[in-house]
MOPAC internal coordinates of N, CA, C and O (Angstrom, degrees):
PM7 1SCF
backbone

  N    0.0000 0     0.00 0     0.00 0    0    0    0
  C    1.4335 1     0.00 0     0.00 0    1    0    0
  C    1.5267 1   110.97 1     0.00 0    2    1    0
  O    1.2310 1   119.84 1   160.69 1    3    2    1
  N    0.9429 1   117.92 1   -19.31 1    3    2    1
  C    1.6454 1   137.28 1  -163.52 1    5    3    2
  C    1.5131 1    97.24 1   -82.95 1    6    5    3
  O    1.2310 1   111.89 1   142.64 1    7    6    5
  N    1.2462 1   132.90 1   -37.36 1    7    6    5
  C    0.8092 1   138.22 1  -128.37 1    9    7    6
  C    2.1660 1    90.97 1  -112.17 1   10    9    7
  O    1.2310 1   125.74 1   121.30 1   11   10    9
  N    1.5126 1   106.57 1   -58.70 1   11   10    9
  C    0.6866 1    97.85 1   178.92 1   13   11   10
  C    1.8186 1   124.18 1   -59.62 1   14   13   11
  O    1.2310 1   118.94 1   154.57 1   15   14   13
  N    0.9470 1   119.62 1   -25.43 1   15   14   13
  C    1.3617 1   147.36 1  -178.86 1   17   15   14
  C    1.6577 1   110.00 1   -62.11 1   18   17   15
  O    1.2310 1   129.71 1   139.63 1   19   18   17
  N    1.5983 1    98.89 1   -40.37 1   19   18   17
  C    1.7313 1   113.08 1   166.69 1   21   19   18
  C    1.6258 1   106.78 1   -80.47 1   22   21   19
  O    1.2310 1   125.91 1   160.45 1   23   22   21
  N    0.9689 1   106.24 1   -19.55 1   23   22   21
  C    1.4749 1    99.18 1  -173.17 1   25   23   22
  C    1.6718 1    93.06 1   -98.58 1   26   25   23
  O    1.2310 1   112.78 1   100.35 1   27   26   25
  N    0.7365 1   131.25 1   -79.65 1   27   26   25
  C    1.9491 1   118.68 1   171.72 1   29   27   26
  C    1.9091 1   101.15 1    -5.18 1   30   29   27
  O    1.2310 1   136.03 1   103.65 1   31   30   29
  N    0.9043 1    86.57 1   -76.35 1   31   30   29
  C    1.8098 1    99.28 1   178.81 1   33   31   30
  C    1.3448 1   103.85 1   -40.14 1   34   33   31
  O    1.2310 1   117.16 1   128.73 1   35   34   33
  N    1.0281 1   123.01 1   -51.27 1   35   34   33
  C    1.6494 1   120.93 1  -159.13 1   37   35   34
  C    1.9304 1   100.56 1   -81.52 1   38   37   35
  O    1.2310 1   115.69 1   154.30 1   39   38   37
  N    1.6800 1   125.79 1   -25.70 1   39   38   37
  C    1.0645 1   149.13 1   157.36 1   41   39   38
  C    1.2933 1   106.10 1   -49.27 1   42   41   39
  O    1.2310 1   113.54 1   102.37 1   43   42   41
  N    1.2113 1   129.82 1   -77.63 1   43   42   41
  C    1.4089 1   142.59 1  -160.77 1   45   43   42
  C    1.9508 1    97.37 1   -59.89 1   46   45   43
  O    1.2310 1   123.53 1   137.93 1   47   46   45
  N    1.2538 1   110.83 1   -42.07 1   47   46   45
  C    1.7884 1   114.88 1  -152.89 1   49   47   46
  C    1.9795 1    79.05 1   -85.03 1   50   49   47
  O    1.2310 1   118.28 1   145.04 1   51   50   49
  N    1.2468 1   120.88 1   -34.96 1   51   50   49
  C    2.0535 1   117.54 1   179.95 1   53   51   50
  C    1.5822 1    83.33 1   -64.96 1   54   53   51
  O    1.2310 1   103.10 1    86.11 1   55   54   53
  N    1.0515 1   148.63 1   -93.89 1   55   54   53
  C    1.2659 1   170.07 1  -113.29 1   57   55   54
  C    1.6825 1    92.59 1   -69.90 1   58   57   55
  O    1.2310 1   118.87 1   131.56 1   59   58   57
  N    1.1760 1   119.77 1   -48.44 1   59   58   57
  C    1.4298 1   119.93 1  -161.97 1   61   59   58
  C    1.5949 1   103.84 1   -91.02 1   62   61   59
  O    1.2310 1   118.95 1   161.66 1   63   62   61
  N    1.7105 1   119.62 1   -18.34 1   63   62   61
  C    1.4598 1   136.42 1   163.66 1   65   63   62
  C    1.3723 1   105.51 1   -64.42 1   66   65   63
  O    1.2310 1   126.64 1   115.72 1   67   66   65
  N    0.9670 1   104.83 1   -64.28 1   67   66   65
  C    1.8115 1   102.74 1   177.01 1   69   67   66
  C    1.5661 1   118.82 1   -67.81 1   70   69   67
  O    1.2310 1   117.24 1   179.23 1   71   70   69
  N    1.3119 1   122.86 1    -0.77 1   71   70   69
  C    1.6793 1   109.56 1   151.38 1   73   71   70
  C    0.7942 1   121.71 1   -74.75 1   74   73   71
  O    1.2310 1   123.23 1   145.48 1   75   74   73
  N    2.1339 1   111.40 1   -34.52 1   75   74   73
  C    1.5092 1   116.51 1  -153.98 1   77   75   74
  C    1.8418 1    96.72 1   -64.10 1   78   77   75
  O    1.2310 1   141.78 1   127.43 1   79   78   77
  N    1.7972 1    75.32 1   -52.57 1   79   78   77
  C    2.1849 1    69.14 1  -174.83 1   81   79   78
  C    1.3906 1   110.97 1   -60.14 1   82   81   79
  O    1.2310 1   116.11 1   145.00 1   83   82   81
  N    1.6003 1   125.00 1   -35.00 1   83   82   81
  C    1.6881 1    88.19 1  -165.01 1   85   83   82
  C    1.3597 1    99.16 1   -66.36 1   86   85   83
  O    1.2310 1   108.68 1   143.55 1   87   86   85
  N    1.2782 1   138.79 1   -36.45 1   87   86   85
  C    1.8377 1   138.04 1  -172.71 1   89   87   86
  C    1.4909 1   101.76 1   -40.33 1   90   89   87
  O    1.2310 1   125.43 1   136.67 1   91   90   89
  N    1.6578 1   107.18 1   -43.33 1   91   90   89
  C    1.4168 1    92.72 1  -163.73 1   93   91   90
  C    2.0738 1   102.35 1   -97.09 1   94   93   91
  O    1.2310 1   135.17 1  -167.33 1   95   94   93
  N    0.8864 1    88.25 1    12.67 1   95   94   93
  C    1.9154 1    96.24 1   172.74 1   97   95   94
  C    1.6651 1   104.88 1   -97.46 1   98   97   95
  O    1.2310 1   122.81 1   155.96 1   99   98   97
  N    1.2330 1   112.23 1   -24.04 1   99   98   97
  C    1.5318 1   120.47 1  -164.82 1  101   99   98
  C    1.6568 1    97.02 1   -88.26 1  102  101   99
  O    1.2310 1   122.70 1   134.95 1  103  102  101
  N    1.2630 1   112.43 1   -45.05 1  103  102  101
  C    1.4266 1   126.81 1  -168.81 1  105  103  102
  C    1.7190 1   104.13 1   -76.35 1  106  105  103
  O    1.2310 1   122.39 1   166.27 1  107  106  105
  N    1.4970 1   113.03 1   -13.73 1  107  106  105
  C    1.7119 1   109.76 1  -169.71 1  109  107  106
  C    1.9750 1    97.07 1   -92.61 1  110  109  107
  O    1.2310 1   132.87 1   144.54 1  111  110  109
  N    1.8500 1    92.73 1   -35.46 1  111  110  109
  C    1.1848 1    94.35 1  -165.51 1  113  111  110
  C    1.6091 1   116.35 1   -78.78 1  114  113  111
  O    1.2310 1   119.76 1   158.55 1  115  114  113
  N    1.7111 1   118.06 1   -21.45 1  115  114  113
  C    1.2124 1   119.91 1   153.28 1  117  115  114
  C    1.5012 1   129.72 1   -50.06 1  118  117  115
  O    1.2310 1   124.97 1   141.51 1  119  118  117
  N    1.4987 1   108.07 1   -38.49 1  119  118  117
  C    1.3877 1   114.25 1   171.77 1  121  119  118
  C    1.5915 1   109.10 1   -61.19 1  122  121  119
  O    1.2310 1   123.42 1   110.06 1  123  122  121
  N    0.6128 1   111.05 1   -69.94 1  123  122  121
  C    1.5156 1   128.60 1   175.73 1  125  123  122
  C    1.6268 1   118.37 1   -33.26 1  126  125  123
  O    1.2310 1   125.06 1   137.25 1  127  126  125
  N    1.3752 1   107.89 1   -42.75 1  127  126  125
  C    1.0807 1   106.58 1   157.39 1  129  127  126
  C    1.6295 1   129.69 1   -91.39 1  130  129  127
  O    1.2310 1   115.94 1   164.56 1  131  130  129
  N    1.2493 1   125.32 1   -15.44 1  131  130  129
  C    1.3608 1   118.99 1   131.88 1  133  131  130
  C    1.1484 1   150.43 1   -35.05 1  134  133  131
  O    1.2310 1   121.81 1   148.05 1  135  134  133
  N    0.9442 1   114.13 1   -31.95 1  135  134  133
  C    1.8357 1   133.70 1   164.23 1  137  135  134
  C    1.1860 1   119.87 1   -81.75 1  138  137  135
  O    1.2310 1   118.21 1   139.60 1  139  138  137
  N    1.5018 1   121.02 1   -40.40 1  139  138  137
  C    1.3331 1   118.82 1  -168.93 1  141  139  138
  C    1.8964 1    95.72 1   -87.13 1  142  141  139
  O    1.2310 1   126.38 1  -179.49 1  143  142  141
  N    1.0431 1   105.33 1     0.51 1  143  142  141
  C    1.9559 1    97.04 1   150.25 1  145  143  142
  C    1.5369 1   140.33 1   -93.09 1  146  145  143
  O    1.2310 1   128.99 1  -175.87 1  147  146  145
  N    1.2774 1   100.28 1     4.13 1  147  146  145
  C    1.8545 1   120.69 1   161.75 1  149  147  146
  C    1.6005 1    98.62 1   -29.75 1  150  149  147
  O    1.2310 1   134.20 1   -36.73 1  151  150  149
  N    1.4433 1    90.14 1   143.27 1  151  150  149
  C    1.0210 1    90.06 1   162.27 1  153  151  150
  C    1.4520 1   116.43 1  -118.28 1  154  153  151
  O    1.2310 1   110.61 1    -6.06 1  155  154  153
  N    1.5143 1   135.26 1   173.94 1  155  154  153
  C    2.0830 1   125.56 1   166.76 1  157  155  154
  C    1.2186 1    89.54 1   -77.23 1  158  157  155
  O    1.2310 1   137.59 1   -36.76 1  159  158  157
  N    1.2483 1    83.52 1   143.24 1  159  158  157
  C    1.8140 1    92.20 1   157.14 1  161  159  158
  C    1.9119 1   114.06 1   -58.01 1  162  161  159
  O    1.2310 1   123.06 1     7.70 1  163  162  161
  N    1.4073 1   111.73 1  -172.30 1  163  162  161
  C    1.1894 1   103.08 1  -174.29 1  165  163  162
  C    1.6348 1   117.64 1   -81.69 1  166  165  163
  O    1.2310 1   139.51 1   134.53 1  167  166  165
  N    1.6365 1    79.78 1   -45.47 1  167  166  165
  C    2.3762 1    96.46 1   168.94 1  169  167  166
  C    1.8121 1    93.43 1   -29.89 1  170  169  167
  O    1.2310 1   129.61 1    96.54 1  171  170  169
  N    1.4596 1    99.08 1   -83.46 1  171  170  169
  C    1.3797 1    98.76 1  -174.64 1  173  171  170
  C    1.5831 1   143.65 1   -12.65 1  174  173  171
  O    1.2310 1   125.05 1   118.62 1  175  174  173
  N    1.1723 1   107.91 1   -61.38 1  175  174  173
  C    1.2919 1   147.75 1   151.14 1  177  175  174
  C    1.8426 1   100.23 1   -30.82 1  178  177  175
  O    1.2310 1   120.47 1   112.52 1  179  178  177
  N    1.1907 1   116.71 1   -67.48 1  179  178  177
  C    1.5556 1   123.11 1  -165.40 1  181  179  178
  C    1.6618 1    95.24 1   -77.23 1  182  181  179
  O    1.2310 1   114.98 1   133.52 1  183  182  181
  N    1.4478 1   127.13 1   -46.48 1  183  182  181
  C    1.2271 1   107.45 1  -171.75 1  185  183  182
  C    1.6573 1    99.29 1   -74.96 1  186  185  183
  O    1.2310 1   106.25 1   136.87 1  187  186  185
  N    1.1103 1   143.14 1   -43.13 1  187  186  185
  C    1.0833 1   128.97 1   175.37 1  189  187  186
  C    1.4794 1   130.80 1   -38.28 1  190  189  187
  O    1.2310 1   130.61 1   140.67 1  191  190  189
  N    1.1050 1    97.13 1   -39.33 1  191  190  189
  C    1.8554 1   124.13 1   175.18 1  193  191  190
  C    1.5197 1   102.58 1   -71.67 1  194  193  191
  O    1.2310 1   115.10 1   121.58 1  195  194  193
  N    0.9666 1   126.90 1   -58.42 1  195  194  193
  C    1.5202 1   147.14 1   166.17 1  197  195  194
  C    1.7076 1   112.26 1   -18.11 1  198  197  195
  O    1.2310 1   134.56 1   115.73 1  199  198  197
  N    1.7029 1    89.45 1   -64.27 1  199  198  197
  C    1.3710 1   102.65 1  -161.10 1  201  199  198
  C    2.1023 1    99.27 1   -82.79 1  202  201  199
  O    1.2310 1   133.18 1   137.67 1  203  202  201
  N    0.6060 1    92.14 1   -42.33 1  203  202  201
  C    2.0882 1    99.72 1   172.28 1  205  203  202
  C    1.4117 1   105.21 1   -51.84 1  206  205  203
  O    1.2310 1   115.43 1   126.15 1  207  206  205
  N    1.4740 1   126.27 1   -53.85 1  207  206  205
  C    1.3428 1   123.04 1   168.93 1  209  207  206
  C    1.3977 1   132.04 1   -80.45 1  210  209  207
  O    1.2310 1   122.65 1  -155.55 1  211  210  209
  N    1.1560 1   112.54 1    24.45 1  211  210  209
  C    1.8531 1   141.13 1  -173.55 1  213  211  210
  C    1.1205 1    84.57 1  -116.78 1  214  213  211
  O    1.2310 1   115.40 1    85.24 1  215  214  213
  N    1.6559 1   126.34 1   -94.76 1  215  214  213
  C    1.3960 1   132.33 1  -174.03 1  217  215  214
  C    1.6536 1    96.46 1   -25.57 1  218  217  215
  O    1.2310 1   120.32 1    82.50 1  219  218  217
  N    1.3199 1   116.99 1   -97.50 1  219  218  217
  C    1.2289 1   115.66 1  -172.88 1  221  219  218
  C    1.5317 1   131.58 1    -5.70 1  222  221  219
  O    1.2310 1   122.94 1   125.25 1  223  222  221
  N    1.1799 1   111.97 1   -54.75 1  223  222  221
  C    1.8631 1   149.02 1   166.70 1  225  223  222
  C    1.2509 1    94.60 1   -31.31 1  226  225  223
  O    1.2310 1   122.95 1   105.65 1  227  226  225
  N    1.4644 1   111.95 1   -74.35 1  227  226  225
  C    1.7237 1   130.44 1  -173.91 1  229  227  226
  C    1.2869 1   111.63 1   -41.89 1  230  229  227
  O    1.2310 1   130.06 1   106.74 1  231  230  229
  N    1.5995 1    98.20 1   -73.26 1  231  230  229
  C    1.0873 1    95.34 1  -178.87 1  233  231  230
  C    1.8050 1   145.91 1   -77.17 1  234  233  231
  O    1.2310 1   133.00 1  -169.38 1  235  234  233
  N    1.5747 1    92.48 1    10.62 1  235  234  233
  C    1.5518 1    99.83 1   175.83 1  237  235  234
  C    1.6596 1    96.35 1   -95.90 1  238  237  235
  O    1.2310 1   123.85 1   150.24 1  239  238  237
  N    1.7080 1   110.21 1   -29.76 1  239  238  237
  C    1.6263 1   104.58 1  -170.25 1  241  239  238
  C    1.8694 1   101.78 1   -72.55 1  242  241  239
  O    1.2310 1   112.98 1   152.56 1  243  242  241
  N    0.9512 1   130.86 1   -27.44 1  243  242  241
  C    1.4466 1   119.64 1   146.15 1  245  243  242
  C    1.2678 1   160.04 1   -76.28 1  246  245  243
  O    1.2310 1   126.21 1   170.41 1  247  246  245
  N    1.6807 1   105.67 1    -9.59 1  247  246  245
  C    1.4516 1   100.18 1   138.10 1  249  247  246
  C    1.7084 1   123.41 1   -68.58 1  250  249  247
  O    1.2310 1   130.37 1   140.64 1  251  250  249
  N    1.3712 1    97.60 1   -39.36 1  251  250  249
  C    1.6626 1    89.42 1   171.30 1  253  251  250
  C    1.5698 1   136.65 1   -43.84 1  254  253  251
  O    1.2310 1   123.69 1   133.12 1  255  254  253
  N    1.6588 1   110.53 1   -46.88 1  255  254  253
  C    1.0772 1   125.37 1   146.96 1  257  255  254
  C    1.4725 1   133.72 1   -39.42 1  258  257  255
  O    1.2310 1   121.81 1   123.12 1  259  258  257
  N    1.4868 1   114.15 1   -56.88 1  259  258  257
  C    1.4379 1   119.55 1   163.45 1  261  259  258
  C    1.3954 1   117.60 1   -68.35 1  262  261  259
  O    1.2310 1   120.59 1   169.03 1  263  262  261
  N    0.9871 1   116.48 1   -10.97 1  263  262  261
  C    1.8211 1   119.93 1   157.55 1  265  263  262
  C    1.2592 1   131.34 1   -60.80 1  266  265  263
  O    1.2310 1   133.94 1   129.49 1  267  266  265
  N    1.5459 1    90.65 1   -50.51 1  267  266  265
  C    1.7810 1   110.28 1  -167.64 1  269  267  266
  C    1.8447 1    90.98 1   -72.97 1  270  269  267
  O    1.2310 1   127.38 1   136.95 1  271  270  269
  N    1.5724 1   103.41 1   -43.05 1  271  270  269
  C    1.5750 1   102.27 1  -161.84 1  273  271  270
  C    1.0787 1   114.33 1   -29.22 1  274  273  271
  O    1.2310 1   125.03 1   131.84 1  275  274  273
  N    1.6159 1   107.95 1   -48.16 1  275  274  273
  C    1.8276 1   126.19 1  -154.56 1  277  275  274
  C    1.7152 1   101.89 1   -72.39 1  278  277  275
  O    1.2310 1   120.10 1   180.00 1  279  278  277

């Protein structure tokens, strides 16, 4: 009888381990998903945009060039 009574106990003390972690898995993964909704600032945003339509620029004004070359 003792036994089962230790084992309830030993049930109840797993049972109350596995909330703590999922609480604290639930609480990492909320963070986590809080952050990854940042936003750039706006600067950011424009030099990024900036620099894609520069590249782009280049590289269309040199196929053009290597077109005409031929």
């Amino acid at each position: 009888m003792e036994l089962k009574g230790m084992r309830r106990m030993a049930d109840k003390n797993e049972m109350q381990e596995m909330k703590d972690t999922l609480r604290k898995l639930q609480s990492q993964v909320d963070r986590l998903t809080a952050n990854s909704h940042r936003r750039r600032p706006g600067w950011a945003n424009f030099a990024i945009g900036f620099i894609i339509v520069f590249v782009v620029l280049i590289i269309g004004i040199g196929i053009l060039q290597f077109i005409r070359g031929q």
